[in-house]
DSSP file (Angstrom, degrees, kcal/mol; ACC not computed):
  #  RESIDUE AA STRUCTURE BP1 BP2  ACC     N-H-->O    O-->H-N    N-H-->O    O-->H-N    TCO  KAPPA ALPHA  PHI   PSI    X-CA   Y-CA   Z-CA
    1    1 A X    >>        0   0    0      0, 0.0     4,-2.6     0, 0.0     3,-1.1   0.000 360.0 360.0 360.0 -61.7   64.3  132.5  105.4
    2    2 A X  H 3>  +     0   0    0      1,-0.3     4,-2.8     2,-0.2     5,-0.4   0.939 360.0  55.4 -47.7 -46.4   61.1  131.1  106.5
    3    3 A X  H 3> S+     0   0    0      1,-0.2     4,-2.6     2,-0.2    -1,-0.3   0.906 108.9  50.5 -59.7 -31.5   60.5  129.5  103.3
    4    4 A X  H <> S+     0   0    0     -3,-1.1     4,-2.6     2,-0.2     5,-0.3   0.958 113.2  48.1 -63.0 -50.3   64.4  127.5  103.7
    5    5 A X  H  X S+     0   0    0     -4,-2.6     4,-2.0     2,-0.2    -1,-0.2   0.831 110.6  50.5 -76.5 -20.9   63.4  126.4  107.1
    6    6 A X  H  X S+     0   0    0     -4,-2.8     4,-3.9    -5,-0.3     5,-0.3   0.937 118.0  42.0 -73.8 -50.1   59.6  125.1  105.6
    7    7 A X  H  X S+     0   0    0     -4,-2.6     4,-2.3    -5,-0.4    -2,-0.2   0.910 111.0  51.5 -28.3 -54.8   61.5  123.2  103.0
    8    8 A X  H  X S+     0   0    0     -4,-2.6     4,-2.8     2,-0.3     5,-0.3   0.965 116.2  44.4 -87.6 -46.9   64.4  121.8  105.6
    9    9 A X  H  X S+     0   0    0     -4,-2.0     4,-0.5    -5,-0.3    -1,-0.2   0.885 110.6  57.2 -59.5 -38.4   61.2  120.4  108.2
   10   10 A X  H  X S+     0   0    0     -4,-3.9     4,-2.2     2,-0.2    -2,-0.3   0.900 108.5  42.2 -53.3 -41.3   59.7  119.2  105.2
   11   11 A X  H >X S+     0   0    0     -4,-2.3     3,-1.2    -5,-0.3     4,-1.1   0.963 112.8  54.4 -22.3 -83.5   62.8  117.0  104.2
   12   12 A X  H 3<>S+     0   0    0     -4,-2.8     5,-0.7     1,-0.3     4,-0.4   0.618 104.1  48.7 -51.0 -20.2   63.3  115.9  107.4
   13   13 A X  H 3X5S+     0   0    0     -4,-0.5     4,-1.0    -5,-0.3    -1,-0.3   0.974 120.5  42.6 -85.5 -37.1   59.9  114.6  108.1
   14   14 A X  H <<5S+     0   0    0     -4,-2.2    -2,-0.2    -3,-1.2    -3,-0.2   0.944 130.3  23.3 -45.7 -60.5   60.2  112.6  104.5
   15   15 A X  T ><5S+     0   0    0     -4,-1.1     3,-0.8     1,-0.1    -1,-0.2   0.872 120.1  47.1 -74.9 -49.4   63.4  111.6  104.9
   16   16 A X  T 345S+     0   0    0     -4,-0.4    -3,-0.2    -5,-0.2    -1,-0.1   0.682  97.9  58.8 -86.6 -17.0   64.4  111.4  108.4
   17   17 A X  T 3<<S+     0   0    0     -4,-1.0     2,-0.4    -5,-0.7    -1,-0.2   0.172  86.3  87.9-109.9  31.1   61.9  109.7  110.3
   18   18 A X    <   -     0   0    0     -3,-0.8    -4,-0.0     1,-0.2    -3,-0.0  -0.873  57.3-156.0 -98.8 135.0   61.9  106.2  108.3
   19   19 A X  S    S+     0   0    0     -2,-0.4    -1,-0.2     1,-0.2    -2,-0.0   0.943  96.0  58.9 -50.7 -63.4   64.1  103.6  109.2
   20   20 A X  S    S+     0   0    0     -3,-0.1     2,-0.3     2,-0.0    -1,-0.2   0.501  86.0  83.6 -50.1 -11.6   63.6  102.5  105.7
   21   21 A X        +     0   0    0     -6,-0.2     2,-0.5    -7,-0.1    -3,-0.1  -0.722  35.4 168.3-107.2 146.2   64.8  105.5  103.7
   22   22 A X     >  -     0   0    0     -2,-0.3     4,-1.5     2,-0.0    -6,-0.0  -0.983  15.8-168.2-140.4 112.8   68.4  106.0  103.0
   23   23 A X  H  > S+     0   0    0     -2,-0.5     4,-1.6     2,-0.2     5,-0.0   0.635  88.8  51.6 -90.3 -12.3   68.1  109.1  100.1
   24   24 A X  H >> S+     0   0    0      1,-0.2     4,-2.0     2,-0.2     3,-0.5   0.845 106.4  49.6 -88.1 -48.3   71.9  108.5   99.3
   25   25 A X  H 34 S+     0   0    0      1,-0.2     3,-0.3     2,-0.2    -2,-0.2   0.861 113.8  50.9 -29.0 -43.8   71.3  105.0   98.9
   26   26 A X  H 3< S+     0   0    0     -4,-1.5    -1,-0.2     1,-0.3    -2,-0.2   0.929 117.6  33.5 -51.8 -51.2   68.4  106.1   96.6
   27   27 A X  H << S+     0   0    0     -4,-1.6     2,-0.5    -3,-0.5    -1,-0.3   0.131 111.2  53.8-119.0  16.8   70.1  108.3   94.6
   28   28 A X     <  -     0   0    0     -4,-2.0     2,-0.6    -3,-0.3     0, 0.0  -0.989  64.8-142.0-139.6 140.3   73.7  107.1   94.1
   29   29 A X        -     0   0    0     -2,-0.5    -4,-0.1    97,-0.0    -3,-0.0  -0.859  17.7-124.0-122.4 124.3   75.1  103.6   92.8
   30   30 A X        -     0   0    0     -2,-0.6    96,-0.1    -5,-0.1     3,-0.1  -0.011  16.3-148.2 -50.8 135.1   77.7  102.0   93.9
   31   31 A X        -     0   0    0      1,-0.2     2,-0.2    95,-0.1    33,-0.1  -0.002  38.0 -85.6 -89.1-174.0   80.5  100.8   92.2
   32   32 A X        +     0   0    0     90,-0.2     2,-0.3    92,-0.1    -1,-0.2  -0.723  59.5 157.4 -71.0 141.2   82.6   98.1   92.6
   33   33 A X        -     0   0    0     -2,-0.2    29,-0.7    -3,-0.1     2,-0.4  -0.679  15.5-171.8 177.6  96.1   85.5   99.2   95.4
   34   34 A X        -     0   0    0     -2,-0.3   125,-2.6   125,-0.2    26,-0.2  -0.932   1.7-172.7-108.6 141.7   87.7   96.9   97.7
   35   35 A X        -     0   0    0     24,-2.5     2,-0.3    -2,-0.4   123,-0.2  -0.105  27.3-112.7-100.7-163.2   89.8   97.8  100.2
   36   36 A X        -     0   0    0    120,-0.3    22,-0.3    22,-0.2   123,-0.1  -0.673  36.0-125.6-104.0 178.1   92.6   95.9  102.7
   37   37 A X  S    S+     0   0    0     20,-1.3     2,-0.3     1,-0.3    21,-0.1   0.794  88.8  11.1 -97.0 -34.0   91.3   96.0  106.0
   38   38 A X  S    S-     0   0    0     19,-0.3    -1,-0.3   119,-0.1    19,-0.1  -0.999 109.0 -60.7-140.9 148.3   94.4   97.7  107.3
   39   39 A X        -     0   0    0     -2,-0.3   117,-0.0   116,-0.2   116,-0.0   0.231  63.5-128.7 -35.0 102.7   97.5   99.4  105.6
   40   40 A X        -     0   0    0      1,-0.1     2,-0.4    17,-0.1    16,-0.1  -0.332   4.5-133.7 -72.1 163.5   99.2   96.7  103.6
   41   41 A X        +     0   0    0     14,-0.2    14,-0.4     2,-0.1    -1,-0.1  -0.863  33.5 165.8-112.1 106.1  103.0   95.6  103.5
   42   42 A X        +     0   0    0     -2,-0.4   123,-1.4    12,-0.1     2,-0.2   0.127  41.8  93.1-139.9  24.1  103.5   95.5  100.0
   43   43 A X        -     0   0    0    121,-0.2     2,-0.3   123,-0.0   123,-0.2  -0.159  54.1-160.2 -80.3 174.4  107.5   95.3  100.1
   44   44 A X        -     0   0    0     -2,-0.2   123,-4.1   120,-0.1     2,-0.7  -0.815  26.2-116.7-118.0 151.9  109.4   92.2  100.1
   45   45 A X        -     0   0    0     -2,-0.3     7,-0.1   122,-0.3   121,-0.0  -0.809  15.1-143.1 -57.6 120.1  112.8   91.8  101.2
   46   46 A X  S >  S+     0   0    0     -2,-0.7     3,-0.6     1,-0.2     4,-0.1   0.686 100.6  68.1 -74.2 -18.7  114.5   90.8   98.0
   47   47 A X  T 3  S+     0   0    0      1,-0.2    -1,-0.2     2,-0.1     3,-0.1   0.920 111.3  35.5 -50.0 -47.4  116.6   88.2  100.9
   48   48 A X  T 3> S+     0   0    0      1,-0.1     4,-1.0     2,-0.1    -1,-0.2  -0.066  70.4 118.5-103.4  35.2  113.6   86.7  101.2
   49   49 A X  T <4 S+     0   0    0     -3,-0.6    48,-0.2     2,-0.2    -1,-0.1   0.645  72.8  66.9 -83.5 -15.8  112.0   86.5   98.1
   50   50 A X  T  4 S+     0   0    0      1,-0.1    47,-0.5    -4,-0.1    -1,-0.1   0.848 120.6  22.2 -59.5 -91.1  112.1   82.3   98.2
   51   51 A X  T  4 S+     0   0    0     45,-0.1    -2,-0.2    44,-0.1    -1,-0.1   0.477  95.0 128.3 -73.9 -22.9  109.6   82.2  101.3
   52   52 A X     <  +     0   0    0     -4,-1.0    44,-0.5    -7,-0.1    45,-0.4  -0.049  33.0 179.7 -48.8 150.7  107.9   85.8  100.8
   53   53 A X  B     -A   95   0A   0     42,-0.2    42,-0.3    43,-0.1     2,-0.2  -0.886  27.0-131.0-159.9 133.0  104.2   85.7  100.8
   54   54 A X        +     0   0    0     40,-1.7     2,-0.4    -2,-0.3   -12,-0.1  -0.427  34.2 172.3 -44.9 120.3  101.6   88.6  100.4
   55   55 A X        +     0   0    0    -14,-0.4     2,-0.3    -2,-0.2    38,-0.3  -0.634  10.1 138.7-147.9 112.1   99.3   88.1  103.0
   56   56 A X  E     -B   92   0B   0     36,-1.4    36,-3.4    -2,-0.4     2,-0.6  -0.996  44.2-115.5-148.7 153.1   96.6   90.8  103.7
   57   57 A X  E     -B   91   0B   0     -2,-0.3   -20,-1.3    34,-0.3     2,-0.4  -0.646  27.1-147.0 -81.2 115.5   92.6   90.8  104.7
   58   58 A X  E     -B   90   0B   0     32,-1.8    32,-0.8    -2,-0.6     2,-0.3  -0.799  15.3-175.5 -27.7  95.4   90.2   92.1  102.4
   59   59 A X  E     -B   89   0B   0     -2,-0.4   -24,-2.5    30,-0.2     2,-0.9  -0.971  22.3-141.9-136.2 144.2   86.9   93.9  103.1
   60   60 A X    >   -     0   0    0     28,-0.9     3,-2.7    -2,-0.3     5,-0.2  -0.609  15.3-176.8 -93.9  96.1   84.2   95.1  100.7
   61   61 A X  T 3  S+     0   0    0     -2,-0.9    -1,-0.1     1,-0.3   -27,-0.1   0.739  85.8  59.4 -72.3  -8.9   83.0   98.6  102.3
   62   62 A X  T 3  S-     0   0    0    -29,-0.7    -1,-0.3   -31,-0.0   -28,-0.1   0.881  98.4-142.9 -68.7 -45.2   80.1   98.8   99.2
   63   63 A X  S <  S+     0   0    0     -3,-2.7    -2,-0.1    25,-0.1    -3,-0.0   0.894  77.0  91.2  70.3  32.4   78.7   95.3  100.6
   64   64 A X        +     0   0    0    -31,-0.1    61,-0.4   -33,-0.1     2,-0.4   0.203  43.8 114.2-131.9   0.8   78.2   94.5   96.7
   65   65 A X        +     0   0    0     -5,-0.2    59,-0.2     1,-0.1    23,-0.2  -0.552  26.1 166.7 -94.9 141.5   80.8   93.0   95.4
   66   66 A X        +     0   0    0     57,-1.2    -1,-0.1    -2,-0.4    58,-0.1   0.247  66.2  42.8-130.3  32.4   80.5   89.4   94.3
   67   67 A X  E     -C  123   0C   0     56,-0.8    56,-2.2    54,-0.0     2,-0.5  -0.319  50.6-174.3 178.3 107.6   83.7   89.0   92.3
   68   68 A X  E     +C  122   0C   0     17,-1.2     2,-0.6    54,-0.2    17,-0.2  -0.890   9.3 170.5-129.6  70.4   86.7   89.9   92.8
   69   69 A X  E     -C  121   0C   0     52,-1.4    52,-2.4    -2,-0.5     2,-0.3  -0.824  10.9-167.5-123.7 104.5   89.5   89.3   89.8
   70   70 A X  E     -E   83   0D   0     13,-1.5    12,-1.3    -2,-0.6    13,-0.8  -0.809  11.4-159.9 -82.3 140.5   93.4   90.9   90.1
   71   71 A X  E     -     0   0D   0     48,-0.4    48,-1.3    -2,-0.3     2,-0.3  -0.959  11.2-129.8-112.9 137.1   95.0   90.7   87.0
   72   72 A X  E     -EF  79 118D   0      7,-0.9     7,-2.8    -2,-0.6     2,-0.5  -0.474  21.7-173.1 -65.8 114.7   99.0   90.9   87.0
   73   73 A X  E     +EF  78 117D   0     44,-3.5    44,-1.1    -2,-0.3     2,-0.4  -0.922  13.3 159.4-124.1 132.9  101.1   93.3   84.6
   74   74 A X  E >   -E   77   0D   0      3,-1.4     3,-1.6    -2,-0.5     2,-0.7  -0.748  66.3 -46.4-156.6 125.3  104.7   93.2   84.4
   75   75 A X  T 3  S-     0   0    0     -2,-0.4    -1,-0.0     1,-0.2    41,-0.0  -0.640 127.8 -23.5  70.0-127.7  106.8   94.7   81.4
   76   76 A X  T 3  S+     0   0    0     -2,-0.7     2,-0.4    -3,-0.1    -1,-0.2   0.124 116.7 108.8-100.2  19.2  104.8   93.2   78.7
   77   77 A X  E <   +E   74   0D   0     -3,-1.6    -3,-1.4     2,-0.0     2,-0.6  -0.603  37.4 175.7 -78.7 129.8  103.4   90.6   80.6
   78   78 A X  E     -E   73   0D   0     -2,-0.4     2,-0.5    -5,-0.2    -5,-0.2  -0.994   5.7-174.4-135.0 133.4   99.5   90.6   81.6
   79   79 A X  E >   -E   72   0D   0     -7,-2.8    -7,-0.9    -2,-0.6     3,-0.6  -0.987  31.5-144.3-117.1 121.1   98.3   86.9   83.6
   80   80 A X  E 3  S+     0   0D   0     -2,-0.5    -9,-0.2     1,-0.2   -10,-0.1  -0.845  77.3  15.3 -98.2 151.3   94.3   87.8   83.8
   81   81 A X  E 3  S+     0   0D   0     -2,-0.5   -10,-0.2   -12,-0.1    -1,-0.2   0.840  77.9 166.9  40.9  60.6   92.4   86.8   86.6
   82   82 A X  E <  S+     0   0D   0    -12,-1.3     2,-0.5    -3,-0.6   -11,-0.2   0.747  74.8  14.4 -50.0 -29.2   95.8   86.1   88.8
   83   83 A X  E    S-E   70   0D   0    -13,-0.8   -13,-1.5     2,-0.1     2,-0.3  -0.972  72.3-164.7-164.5 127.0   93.8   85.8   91.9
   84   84 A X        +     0   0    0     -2,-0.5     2,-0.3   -15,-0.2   -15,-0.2  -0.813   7.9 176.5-102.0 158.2   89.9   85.5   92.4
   85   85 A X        -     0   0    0     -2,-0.3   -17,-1.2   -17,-0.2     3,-0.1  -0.808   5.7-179.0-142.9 149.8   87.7   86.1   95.9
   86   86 A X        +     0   0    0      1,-0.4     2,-0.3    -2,-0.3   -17,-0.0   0.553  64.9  46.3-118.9 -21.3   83.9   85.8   95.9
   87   87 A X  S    S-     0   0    0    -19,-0.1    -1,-0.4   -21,-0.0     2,-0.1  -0.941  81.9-113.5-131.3 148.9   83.0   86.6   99.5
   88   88 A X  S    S+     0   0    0     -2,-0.3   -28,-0.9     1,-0.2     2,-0.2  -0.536  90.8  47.4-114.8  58.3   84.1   89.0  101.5
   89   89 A X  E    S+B   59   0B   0    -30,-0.1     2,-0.3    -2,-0.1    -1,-0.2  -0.741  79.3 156.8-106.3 149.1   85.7   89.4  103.8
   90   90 A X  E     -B   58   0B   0    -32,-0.8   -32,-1.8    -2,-0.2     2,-0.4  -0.810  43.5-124.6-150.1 149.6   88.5   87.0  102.4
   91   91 A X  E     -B   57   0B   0     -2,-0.3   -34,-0.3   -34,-0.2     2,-0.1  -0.955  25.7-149.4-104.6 112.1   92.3   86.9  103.3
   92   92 A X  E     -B   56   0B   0    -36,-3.4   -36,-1.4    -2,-0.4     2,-0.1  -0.522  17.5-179.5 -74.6 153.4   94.6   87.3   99.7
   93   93 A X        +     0   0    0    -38,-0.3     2,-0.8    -2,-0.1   -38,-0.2  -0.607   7.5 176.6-151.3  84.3   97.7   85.4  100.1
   94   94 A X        -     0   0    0     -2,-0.1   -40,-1.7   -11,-0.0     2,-0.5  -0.813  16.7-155.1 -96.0  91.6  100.0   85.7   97.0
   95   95 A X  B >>  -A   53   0A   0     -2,-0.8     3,-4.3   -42,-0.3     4,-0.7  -0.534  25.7-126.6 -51.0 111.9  103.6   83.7   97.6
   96   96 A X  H >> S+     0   0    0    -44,-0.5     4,-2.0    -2,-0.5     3,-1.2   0.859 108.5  72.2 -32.4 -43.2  105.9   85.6   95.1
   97   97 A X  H 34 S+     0   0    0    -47,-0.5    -1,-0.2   -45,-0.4     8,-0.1   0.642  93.0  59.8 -76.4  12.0  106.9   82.4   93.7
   98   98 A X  H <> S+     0   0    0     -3,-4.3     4,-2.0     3,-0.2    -1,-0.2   0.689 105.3  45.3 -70.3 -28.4  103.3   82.5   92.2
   99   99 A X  H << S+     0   0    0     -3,-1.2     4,-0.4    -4,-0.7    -2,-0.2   0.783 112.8  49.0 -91.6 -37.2  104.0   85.5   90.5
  100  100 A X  T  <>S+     0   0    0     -4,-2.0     5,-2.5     2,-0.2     4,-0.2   0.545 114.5  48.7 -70.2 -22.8  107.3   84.4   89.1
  101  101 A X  T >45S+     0   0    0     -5,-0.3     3,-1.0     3,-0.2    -2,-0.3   0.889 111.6  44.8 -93.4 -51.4  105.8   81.3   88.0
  102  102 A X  T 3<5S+     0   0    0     -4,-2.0    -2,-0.2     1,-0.2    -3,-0.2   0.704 113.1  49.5 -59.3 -14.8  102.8   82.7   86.3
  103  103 A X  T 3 5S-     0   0    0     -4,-0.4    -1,-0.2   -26,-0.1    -2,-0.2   0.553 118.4-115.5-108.3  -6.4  104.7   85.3   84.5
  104  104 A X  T < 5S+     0   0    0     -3,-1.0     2,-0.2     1,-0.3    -3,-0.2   0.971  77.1 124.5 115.8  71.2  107.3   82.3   83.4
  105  105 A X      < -     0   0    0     -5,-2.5     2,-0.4    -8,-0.1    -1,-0.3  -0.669  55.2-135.0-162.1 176.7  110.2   84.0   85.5
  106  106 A X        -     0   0    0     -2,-0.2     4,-0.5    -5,-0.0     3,-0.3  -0.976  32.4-105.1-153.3 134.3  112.5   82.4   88.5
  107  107 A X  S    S+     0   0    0     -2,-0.4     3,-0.1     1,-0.3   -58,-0.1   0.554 117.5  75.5 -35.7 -19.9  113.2   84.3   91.7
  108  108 A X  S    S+     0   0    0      1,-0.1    -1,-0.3   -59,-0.1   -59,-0.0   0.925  83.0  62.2 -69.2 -81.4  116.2   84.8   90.5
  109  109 A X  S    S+     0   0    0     -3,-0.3    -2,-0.2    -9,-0.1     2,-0.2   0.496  76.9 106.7 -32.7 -23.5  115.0   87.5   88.1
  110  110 A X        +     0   0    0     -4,-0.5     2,-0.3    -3,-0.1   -61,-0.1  -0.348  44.4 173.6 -53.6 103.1  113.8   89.9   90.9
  111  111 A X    >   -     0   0    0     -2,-0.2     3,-2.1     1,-0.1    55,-0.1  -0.652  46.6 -97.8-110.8 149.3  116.0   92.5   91.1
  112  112 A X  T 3  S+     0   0    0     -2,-0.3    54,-0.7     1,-0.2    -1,-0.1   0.956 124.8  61.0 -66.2 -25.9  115.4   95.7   93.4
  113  113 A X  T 3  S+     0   0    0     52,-0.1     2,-0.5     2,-0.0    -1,-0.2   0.276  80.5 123.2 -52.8   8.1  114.1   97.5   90.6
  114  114 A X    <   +     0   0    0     -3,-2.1     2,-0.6    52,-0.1    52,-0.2  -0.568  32.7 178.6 -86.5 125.0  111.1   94.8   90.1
  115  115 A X        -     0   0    0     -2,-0.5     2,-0.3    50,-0.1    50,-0.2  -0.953  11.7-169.2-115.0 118.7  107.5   96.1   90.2
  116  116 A X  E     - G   0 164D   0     48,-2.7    48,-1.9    -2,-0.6     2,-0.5  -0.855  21.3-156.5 -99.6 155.6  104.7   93.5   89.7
  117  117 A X  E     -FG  73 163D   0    -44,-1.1   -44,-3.5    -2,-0.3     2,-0.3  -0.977   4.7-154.5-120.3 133.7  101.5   95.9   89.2
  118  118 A X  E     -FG  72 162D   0     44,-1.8    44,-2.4    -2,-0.5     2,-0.4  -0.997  11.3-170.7-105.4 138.1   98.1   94.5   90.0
  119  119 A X  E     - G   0 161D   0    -48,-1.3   -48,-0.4    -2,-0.3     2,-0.2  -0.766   8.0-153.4-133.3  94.9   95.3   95.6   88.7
  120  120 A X        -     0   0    0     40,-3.0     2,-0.8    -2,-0.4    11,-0.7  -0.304   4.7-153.8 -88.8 143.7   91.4   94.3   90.1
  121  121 A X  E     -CD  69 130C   0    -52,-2.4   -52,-1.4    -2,-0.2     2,-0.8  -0.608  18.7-148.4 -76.2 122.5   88.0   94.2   88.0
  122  122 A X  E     -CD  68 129C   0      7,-2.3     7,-2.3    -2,-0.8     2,-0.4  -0.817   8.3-154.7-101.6 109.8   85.0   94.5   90.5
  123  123 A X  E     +CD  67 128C   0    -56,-2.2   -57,-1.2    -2,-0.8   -56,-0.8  -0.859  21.0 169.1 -90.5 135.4   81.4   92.5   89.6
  124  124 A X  E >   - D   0 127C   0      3,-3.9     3,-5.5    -2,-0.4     2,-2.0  -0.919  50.6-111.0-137.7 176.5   78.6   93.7   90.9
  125  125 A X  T 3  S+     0   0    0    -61,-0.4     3,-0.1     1,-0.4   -60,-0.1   0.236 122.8  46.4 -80.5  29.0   75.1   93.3   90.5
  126  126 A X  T 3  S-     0   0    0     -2,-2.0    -1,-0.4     1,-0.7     2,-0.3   0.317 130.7 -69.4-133.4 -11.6   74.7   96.8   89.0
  127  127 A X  E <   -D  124   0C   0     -3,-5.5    -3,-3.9   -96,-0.1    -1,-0.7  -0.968  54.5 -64.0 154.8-171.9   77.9   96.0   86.7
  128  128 A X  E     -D  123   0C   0     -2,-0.3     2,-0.4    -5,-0.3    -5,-0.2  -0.970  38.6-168.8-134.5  96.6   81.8   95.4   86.4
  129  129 A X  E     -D  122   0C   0     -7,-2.3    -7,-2.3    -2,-0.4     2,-0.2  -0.723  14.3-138.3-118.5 133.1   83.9   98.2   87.3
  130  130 A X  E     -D  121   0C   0     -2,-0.4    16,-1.5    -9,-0.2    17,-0.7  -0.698  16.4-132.1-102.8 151.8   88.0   98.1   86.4
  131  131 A X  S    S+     0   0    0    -11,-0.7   -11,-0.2    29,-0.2    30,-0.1   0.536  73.2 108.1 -96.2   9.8   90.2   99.3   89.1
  132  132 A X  S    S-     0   0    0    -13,-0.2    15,-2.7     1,-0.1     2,-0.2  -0.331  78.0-107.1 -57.3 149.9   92.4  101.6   86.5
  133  133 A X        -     0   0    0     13,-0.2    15,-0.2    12,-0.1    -1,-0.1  -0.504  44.9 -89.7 -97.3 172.1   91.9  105.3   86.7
  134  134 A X        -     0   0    0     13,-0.5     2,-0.3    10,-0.2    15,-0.2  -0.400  32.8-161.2 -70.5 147.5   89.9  106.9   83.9
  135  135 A X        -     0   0    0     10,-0.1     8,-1.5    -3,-0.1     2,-0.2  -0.935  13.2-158.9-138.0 111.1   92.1  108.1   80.9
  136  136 A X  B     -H  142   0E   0     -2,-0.3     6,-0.2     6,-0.2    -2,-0.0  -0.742   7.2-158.8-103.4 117.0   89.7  110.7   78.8
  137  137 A X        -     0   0    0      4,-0.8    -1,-0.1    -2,-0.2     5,-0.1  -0.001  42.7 -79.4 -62.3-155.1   90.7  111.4   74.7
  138  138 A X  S    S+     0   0    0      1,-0.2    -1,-0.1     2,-0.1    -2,-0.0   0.912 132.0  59.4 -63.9 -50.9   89.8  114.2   72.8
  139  139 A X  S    S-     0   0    0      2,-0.1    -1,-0.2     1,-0.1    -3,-0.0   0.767 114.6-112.9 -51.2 -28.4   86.7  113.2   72.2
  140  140 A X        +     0   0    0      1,-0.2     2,-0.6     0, 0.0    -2,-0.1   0.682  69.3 147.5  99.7  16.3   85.8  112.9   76.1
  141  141 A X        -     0   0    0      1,-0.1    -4,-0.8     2,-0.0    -1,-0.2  -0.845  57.6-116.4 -92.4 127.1   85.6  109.2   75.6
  142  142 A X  B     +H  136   0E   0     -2,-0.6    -6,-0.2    -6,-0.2    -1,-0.1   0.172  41.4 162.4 -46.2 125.5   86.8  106.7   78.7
  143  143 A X        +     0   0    0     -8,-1.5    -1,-0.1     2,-0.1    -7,-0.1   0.000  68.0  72.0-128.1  22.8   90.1  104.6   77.2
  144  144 A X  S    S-     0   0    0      1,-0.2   -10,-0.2    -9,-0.2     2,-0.2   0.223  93.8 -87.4-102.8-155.8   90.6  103.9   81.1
  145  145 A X        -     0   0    0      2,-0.2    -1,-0.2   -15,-0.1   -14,-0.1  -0.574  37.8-113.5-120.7-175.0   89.3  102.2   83.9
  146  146 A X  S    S+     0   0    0    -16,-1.5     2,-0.3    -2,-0.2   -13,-0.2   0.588  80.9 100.0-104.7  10.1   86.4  103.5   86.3
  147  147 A X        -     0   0    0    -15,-2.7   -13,-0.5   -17,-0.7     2,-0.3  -0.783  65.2-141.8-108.9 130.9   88.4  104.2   89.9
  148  148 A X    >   -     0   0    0     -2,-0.3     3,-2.5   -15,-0.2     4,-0.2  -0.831  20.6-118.9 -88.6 124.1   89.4  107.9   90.4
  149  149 A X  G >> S+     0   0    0     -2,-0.3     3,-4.4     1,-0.3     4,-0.5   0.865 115.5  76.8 -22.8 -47.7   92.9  108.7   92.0
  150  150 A X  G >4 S+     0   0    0      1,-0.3     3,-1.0     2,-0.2    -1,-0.3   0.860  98.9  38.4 -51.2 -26.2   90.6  110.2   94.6
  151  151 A X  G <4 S+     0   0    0     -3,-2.5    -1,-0.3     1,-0.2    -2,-0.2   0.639 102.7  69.9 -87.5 -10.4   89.9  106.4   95.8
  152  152 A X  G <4 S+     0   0    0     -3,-4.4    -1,-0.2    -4,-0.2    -2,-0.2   0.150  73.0 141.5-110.5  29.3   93.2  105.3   95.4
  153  153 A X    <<> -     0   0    0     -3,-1.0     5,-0.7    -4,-0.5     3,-0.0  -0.396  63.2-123.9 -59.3 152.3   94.5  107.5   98.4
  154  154 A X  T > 5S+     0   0    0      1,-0.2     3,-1.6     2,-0.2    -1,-0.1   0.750 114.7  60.6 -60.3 -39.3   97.0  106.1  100.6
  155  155 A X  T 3 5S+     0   0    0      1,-0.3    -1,-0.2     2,-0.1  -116,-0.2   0.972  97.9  61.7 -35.8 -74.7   94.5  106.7  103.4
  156  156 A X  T 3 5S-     0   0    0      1,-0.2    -1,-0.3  -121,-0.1  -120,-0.3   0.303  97.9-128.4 -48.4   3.9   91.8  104.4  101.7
  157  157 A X  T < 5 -     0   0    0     -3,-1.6    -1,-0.2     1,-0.2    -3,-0.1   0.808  30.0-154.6  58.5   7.8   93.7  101.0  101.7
  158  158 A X      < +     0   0    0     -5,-0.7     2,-0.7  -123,-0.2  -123,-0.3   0.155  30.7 175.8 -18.0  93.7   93.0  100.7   98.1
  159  159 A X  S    S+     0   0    0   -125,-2.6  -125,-0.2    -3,-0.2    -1,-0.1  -0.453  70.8  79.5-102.6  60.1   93.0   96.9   97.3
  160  160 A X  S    S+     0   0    0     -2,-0.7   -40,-3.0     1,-0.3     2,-0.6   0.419 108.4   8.2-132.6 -69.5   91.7   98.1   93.2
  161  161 A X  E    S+G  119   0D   0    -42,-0.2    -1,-0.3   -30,-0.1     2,-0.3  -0.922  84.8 129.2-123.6 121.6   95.4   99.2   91.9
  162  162 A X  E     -G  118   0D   0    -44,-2.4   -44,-1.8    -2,-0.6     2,-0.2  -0.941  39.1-119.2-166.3-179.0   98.7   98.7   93.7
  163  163 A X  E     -G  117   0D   0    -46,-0.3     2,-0.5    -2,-0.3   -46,-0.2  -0.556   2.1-150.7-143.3 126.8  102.1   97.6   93.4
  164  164 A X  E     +G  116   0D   0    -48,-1.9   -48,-2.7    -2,-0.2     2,-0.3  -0.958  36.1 156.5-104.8 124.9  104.7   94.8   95.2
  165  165 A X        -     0   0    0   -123,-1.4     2,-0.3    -2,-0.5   -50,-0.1  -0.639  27.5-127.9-118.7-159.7  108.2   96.0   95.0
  166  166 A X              0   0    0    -54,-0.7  -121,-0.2    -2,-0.3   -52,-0.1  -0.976 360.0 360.0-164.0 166.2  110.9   95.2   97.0
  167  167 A X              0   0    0   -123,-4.1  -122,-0.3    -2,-0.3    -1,-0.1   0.498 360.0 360.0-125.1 360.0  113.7   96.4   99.0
């Protein structure tokens, strides 16, 4: 017991009485990882699909990111780099008839069953992280992305993989 408690006082005086030291910072790196700032609206009215527009705030909670690329899947359709940001915090604002026009489609195709999927790459200066979750073969090698369901809780605001549908 004494020996845990010489240890734990040592820590603390290394670690804990610097401004400068942040030991997680030290020892973990950060990925790429954007959120919304608050729980997006990521419905449409299919009434209003003419005028509909995406509109939600951005924030990067890493403070790393310096690029910011959704790419658009629908069917067999992929549009890459649908959407750029570079700074953060940045308001996305996607009008539907952007999406209908880049995937070569009319508002008029939009059915209630219509799902556009997006899907963002994250640069940062430690690397370029895709916001797909990781898909492991046999071999234990990545055929995925690097973002774990665990990040793409509903909680988290996940702005890396998510959906428009409509009602």
């Amino acid at each position: 017991m004494k020996k845990l408690l010489k240890i734990s006082v040592c820590f603390l005086v290394l670690f804990g009485c610097s401004d400068d030291a942040n030991l997680l910072e030290d020892i973990a790196m950060r990925g790429g990882y954007i959120q919304f700032e608050e729980t997006p609206t990521l419905k449409v009215n299919i009434a209003n699909v003419d005028n509909a527009v995406i509109s939600e705030r951005l924030i990067d909670p890493n403070k790393n990111a310096t690029n910011y690329s959704l790419n658009l899947f629908y069917k067999d359709k992929v549009v890459i780099d649908f959407l750029v940001i570079n700074s953060f915090p940045a308001t996305m604002n996607i009008p539907i008839s952007d999406i209908t026009s880049a995937l070569g489609m009319t508002n008029a195709d939009i059915k209630l069953n219509t799902k556009f999927k997006f899907v963002a790459l994250v640069t940062t200066p430690t690397g370029t992280f895709s916001g797909e979750t990781p898909k492991f073969n046999d071999e234990n090698i990545n055929l995925g992305g690097d973002t774990t369901v665990r990040l793409k809780a509903t909680a988290l605001n996940d702005a890396i993989e998510f959906d428009i549908t409509f009602f």
